[in-house]
Each structure stands twice: as C-alpha cells, then as structure tokens.
C-alpha positions in Angstrom: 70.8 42.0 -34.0 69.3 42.0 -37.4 69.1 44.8 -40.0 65.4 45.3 -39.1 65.8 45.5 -35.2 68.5 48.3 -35.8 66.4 50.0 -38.1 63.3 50.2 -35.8 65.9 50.9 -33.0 67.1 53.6 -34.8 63.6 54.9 -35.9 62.9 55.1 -32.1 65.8 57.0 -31.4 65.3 59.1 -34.2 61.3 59.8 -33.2 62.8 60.5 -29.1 65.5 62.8 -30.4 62.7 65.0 -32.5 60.3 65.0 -30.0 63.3 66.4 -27.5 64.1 68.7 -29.6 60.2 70.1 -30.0 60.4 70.2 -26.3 63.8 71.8 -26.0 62.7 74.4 -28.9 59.5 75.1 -26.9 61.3 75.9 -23.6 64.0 78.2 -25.5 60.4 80.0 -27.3 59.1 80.7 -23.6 62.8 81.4 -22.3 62.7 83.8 -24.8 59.5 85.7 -24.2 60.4 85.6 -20.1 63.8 87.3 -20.8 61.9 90.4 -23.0 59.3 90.3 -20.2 61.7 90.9 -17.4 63.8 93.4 -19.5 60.3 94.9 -19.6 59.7 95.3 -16.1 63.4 96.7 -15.3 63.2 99.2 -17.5 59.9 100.4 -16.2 61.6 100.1 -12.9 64.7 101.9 -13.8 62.1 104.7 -15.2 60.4 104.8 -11.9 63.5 104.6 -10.0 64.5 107.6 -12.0 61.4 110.0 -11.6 61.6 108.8 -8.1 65.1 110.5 -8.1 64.4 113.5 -9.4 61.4 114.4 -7.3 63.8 113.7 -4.3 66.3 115.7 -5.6 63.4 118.6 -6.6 62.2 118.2 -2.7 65.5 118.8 -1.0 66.2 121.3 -3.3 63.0 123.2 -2.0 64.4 122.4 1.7 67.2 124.6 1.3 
C-alpha cells in the first residue's frame, strides 16, 4: 500500500469517525431534552398525585 492509499484511507476514516460523532452528538442533544421532558411530566404527576392525596385525605376526614 502506498503512502497516498493510506492517506486517502485514513482521510475516509477520519471523515466516517466525524460524521459518527455529529450523529452520536445529536442523539445525546435529543437524549438530553427527552430526560428533562420526562422529569417534567413526573413531577407534574407527583404534584397531582399529591393534591390527589390530600383531597382524599380532606374527604375521609369529613366521613368521620
């Protein structure tokens, strides 16, 4: 193999490994925004879970 065919080799390992790593980056950027999405919605959840809770509580409290 000559210098030239290892260079170009390289060059088009070089040009996959960046455009992996654009893709990669981009998946990590949407992992990202999914994680604070669903930490969103739980703690809406755990907000309704907890009014929930209390007006139970309020109505068996008015029971006895």
């Amino acid at each position: 193999m000559t210098l030239d065919e290892r260079l170009e080799r390289l060059t088009e390992r070089h040009e996959a490994l960046t455009e992996t790593i654009e893709f990669l980056t981009r998946d990590v950027q949407q992992l990202t925004r999914d994680v604070q999405q669903d930490a969103e919605n739980i703690r809406a959840l755990a907000r309704i879970a907890e009014i929930h809770g209390r007006r139970r509580t309020r109505l068996e409290d008015e029971k006895s």
